[in-house]
C-alpha positions, -999 to +999 in steps of 0.1 A: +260-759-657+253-784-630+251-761-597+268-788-577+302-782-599+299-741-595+336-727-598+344-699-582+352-665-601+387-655-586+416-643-605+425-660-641+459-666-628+444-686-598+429-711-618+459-734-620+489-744-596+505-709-588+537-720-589+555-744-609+561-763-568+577-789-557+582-818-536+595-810-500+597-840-476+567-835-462+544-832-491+538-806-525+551-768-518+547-736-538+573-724-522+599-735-494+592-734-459+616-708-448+641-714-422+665-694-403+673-677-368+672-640-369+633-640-374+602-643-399+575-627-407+545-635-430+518-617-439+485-613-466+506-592-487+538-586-492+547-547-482+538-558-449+559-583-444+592-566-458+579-536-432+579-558-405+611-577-415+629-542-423+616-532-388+632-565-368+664-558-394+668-524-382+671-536-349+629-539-338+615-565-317+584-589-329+561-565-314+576-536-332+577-555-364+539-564-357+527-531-354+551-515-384+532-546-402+497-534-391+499-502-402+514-507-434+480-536-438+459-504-432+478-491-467+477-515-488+449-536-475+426-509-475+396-531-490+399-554-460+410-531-428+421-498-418+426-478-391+383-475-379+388-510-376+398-533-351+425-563-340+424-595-315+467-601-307+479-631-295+513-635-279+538-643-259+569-630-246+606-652-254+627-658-223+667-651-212+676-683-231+655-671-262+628-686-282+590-681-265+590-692-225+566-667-216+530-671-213+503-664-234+482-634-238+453-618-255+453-581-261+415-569-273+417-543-298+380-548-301+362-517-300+328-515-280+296-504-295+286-470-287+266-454-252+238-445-273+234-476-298+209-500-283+183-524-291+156-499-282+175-471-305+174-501-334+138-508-330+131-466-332+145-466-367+121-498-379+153-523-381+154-556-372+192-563-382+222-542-378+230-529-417+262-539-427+271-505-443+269-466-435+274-451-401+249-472-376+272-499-367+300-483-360+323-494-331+347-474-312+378-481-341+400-505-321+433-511-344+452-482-337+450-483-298+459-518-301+488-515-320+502-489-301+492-501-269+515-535-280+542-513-294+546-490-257+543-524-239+565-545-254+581-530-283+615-512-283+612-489-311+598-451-312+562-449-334+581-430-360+604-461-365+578-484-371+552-462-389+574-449-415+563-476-440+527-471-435+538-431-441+554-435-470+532-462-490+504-435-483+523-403-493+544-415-522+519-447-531+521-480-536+509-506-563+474-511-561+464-549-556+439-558-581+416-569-556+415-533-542+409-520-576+379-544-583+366-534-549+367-498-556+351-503-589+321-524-576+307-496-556+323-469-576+282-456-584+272-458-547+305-433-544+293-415-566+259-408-557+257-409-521+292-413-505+309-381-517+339-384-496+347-420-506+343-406-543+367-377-532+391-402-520+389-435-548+376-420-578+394-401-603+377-364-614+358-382-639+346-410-615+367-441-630+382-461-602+423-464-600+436-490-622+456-522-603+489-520-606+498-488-611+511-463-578+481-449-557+485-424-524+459-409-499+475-378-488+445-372-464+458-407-442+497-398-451+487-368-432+467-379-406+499-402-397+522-376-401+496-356-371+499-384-349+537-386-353+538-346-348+522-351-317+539-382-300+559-358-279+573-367-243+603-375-221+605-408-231+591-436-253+564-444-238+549-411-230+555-401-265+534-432-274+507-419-245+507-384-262+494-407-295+471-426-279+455-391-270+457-376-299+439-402-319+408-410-292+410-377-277+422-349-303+419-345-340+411-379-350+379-383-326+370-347-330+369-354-368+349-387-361+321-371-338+312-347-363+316-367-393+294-392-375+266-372-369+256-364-409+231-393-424+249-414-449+229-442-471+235-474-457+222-509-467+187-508-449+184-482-485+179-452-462+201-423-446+209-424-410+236-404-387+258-425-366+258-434-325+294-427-326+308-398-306+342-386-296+331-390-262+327-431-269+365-428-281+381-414-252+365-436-227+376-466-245+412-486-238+425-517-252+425-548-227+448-575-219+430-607-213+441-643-205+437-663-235+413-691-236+434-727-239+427-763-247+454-794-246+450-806-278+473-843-280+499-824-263+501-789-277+482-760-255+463-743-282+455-706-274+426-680-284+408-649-277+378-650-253+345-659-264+337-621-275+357-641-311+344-667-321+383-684-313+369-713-285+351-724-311+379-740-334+387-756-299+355-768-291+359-788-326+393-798-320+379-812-283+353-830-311+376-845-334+403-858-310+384-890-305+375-894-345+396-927-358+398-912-387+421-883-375+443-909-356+475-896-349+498-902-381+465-909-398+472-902-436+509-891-424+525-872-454+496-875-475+487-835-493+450-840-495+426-849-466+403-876-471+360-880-471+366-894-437+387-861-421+362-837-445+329-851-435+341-852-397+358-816-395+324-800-411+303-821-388+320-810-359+317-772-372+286-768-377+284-785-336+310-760-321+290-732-342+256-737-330+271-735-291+289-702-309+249-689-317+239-697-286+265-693-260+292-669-270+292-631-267+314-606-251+293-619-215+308-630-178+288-659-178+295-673-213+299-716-201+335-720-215+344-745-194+315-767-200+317-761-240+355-774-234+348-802-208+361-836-221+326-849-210+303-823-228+328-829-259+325-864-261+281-862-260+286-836-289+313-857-308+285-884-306+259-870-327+285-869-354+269-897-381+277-911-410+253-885-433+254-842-432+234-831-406+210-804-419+200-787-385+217-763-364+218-780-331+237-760-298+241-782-271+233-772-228+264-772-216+256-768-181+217-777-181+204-744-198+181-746-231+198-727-257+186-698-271+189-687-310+181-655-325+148-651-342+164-651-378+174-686-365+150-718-364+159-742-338+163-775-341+157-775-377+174-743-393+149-741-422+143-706-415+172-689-430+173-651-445+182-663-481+203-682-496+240-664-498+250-648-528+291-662-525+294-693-511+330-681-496+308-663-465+335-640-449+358-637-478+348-618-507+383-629-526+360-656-536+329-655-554+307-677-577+314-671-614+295-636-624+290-625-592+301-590-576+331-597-547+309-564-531+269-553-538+270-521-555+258-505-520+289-515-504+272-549-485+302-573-481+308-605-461+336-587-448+372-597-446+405-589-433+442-592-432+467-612-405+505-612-393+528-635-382+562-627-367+588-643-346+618-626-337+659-642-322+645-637-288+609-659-292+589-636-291+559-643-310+527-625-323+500-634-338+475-606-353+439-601-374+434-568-385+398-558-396+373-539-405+373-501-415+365-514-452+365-486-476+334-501-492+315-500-459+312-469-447+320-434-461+359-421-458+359-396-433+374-365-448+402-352-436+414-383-421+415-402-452+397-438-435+361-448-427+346-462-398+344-500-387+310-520-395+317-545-367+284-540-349+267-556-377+277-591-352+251-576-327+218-595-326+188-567-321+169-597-296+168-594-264+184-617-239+213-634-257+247-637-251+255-611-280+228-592-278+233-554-287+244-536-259+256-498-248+300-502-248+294-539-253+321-556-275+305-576-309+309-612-313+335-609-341+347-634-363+389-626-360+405-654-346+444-654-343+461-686-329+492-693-306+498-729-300+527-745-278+539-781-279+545-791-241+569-815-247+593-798-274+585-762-266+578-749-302+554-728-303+532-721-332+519-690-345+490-685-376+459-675-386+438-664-417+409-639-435+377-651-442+352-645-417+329-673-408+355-691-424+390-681-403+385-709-378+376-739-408+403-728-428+427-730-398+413-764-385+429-777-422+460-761-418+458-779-383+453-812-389+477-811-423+502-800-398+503-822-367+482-852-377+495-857-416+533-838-406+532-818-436+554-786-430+539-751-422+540-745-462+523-779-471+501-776-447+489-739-459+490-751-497+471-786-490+434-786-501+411-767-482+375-767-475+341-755-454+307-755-444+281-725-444+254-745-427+246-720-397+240-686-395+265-660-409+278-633-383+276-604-416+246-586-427+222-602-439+226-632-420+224-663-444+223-699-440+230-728-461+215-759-446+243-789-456+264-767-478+297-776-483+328-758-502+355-774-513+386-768-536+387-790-563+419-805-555+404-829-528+396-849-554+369-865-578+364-896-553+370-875-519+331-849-536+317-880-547+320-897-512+308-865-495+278-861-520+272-896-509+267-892-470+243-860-483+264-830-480+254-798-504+288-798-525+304-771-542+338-776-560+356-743-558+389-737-579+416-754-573+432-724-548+407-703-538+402-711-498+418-692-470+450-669-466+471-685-437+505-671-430+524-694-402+554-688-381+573-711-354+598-713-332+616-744-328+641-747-296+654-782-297+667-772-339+674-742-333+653-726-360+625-698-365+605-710-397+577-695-415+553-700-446+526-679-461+498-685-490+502-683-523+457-681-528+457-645-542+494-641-552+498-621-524+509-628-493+542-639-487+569-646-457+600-634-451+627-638-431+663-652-421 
């Protein structure tokens, strides 16, 4: 087979339109763009989104609906997050006259690497990168004091209201998705042989993985809920929340964690090692409200995380791309599919705003944002986009400094590379080339996650990306049913750059949730997506199918999707692919042919096989909250009325 027409392995059912669809007025739908006024929520799968819809229908805010959401992601998601993990939420608060008024903000549920894990302690051990599995790059799990930090500060609901869900799809079970079942069964020998627990906990007596489909519980996490609700005690509903903040990252949940920590697992590097984690690093760790970082994007303010995410860097390409004719407003208006033209220019601009990401961002004071985002340092970068695929990973000097890249990294070229990757779909191991494992039999994964939308009748509006805490990445912790977060894996073991490893230093991540708000209209805009290296591409054609074609939030999810893997990957073990370029197959014949043409590395994935967006708005001139949610995966789904 021709390499340049690879097809990616995904489901069989995936390998035609999902749905019968239809035409909507502003371009082909799987499904409708829902509309209503009570409120939405959409979500990767679809549990989550009835918990979070039961939750605003039993009287629950957004935020409350968010977090019931989260945890019941932790359930049923378990492949790509879980309580060890972590969660970036973006939001804002709806005003006396409903519909969102308030401004924006970030809340970092971003765990912080450990006191002990540094760059000297790497170099002890003989490593040069981070392993992406085992114990070693554990953060402090983030997820949980997130969501219930969110919940005490804006919710309205008690935890027991809004955990139930996540209580009862772990205790009485719930329908295994296939993808979990594949999962399970790609490392099911690693299990076996050297994480006992995670056999203890997925495997059957005889070692066979579940089946998909059929009900599956974990007791050990039922329980280790029911703990937390047992001890959220306190004269009011807040201090009950306080009394389960302290439990989990000062009682029986870091207790478990400090111990389990200190036993050598096998991780990636093919040896054992014990963890840096200790019960210590938990209880002097807090979530942390931060100001979002916001560009003006042809009048909508577009918000994201800091640049401890990789978030300014979907804005640093939007900065790019505003002065590209071919993404003119009402270029292309209505049209489903994007054309060479908006492809070539979108990737182009990428691979720009991600070399400044190598080179500038980490969780630092004295990261340049507002030199990456100046309107003149955008312009000189939008200038070196040509007419052919550049192959070089080139970050700019945003305010006279020579950038720095890792040693892994060549700079200017990018020959030097780790290898070429094994799944073109970097960050998202729902897509795969045809044979290929989703996950290595040691657990190594590009890592992925889950996201939530919800909107509520008051406007407020959340936007969240649960991660990490993959079952296939480090051993469950027995007793408390989940395993420990890889995140650290982000960390670059050289000294001197921006996310360089560091004692109770956040990682760069990759989660990148996205509140927008049109100055003129006030709608605001929530949405987001899975998929790694990936989240902000995949977003970026949601984007432009959304405010520069006009489809609807549904179109503009199902239109055609693409990205680019030319610059370093932020998972273990670090791969680059100089000029390559994904692309589902629904672009079209001429769209590859043109893009083959100016020298990009194509590869024609299935038709729907890219990204996981869930979207939803609020809309005060109609009236309306709306929402939409992909049907990649036939999985994630929105709800509301």
């Amino acid at each position: 087979m021709d390499v340049q027409s690879l097809r990616f392995g995904i489901a069989a059912t995936q390998q035609r339109r999902p749905y019968g669809g239809a035409m909507s007025s502003a371009g082909f739908t799987t499904r409708p763009e829902l509309a209503g006024t009570f409120g939405m929520v959409a979500s990767t799968h679809w549990l989550a989104s009835q918990a979070g819809m039961a939750t605003l229908e039993a009287g629950g805010n957004a935020f409350d609906a968010a977090v019931a959401a989260g945890f019941a992601l932790h359930v049923v998601e378990p492949h790509l997050n879980g309580p060890g993990g972590e969660v970036p939420i973006v939001f804002a608060r709806g005003g006396a006259g409903g519909f969102s008024s308030g401004a924006v903000s970030v809340l970092s549920g971003q765990g912080v690497a450990p006191a002990t894990a540094s760059i000297e302690a790497f170099e002890g051990l003989g490593l040069e990168l981070v392993p992406g599995t085992g114990l070693l790059a554990a953060t402090v799990p983030g997820a949980v004091g997130a969501w219930l930090t969110l919940l005490r500060d804006h919710g309205s609901l008690p935890l027991d209201a809004v955990l139930r869900y996540a209580v009862e799809y772990a205790e009485t079970g719930h329908p295994l998705a296939p993808r979990v079942a594949a999962t399970v069964d790609s490392v099911s020998e690693h299990f076996s042989t050297h994480w006992p627990t995670s056999a203890a906990t997925w495997l059957a007596a005889d070692g066979a993985p579940p089946t998909a489909g059929r009900l599956f519980r974990n007791p050990a996490l039922a329980s280790t809920y029911r703990r937390l609700l047992d001890a959220a005690r306190g004269p009011s509903r807040e201090a009950g929340i306080d009394a389960a903040l302290a439990a989990w990252y000062s009682g029986f949940v870091a207790d478990a964690i400090d111990v389990f920590s200190r036993q050598p697992v096998r991780d990636d590097s093919g040896r054992d090692h014990a963890g840096f984690l200790t019960g210590h690093d938990l209880a002097s760790w807090q979530p942390t409200y931060e100001p979002p970082v916001t560009t003006d994007w042809r009048g909508w303010d577009v918000s994201k995380a800091g640049p401890w995410s990789q978030g300014p860097a979907m804005l640093q390409a939007l900065a790019m791309l505003d002065g590209v004719p071919g993404l003119a407003p009402g270029q292309g208006a209505g049209e489903q599919a994007p054309t060479a033209d908006v492809v070539h220019a979108t990737v182009e601009a990428v691979k720009l705003a991600m070399g400044d990401r190598e080179a500038w961002y980490g969780d630092e004071p004295d990261v340049p944002l507002q030199d990456l985002l100046s309107p003149h340092y955008s312009a000189e970068r939008r200038a070196l986009i040509g007419d052919t695929a550049s192959l070089q990973l080139r970050p700019g000097s945003p305010d006279g400094r020579p950038p720095r890249l890792p040693r892994h990294v060549t700079h200017p070229s990018g020959a030097h590379t780790s290898g070429r990757a094994t799944g073109a779909g970097v960050g998202e191991p729902t897509v795969a080339r045809t044979g290929e494992q989703v996950v290595e039999p040691d657990g190594t994964t590009r890592g992925d996650t889950c996201h939530v939308d919800v909107v509520d009748r008051w406007g407020n509006i959340v936007s969240a990306t649960p991660s990490g805490g993959w079952l296939q990445s480090s051993p469950t912790i027995p007793g408390l049913g989940f395993a420990l977060g890889t995140r650290a894996q982000m960390f670059w073991l050289d000294r001197g750059l921006p996310n360089s490893l560091a004692p109770r230093k956040r990682p760069r991540t990759t989660l990148t949730p996205t509140l927008a708000r049109e100055r003129d209209t006030g709608r605001r805009l929530a949405f987001g997506t899975p998929g790694g290296d990936q989240q902000e591409q995949w977003q970026l054609c949601f984007w432009l199918a959304h405010t520069v074609r006009g489809l609807d939030l549904q179109a503009a999810i199902d239109a055609p999707a693409w990205h680019t893997t030319s610059f370093p990957s932020s998972f273990y073990p670090r791969e680059t692919n100089p000029g390559e370029v994904v692309v589902e197959s629904r672009v079209g014949d001429d769209v590859i042919a043109d893009l083959r043409r100016r020298g990009h590395d194509v590869l024609v994935a299935d038709p729907w096989s890219l990204g996981r967006l869930s979207a939803v708005s609020a809309d005060p001139e109609a009236g309306l909250l709306r929402a939409a949610a992909n049907p990649r995966g036939m999985q994630g789904y929105a709800v509301g009325r």
